[in-house]
N, C-alpha and C positions, 0 to 999 in steps of 0.2 A: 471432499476432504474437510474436516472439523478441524480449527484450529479454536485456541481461547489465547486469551491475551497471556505475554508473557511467553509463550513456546515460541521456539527457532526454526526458523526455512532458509533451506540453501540452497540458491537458486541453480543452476546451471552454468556457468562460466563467470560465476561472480566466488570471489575468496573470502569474503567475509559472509555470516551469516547475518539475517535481517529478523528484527523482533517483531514479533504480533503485536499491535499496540490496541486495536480494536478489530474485531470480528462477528460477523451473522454468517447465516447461511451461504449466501451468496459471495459475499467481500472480505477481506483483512486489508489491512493499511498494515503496512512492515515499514521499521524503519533501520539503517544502523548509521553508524557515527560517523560525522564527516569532519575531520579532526581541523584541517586548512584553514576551516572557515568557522570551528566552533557550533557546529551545529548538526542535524542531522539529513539525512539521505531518507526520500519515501520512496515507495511504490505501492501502487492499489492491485491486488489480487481479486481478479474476476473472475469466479469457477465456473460459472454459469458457459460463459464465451471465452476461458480457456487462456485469456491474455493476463497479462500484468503491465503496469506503467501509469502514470502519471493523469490527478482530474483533470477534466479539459476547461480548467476555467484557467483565464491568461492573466488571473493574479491570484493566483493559491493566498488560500487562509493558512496554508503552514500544517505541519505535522507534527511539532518539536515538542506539544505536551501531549499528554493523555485525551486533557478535555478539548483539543484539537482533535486530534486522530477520531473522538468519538462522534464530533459534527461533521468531519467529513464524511464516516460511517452512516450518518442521519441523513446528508447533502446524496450520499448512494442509492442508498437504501428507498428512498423516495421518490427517485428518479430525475431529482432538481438536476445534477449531475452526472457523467458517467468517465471509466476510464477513456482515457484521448484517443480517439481514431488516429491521430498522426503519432503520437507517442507512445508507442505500445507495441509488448514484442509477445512471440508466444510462449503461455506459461509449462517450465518445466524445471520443477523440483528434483532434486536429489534426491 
């Protein structure tokens, strides 16, 4: 599946829809709004391995701009990082 930045995915038992914020071949970063705390909500989409959930570094750089979302894109895409083996569920889109 091709997504580009900007297009919406709705996951499967989640109510609100999550934004593309950066995408390859392999990855998207989705994010949507977390109102409580003024900020937003990520997840990493791994098509390759079928999951989605969270990088596995135990202090995230953040997701909340653009030019975030696109070096965690680069931190993927390169293998520095991957989605989290403990955090991570399987991926299924509506």
């Amino acid at each position: 599946m091709k997504y580009k930045k900007g297009d919406k995915i709705k996951f499967a038992g989640e109510k609100q829809r999550y934004t593309v914020r950066a995408s390859n071949d392999n990855f998207a970063i989705c994010t949507k709004p977390f109102n409580p705390r003024k900020t937003v909500l990520y997840t990493v989409v791994d098509f390759k391995k079928n999951i989605r959930g969270t990088e596995n570094l135990i202090f995230c750089f953040g997701a909340e701009t653009d030019k975030e979302c696109e070096e965690m894109l680069e931190r993927l895409a390169s293998g520095e990082t991957e989605v989290s083996y403990r955090n991570n569920i399987e991926l299924d889109i509506e």
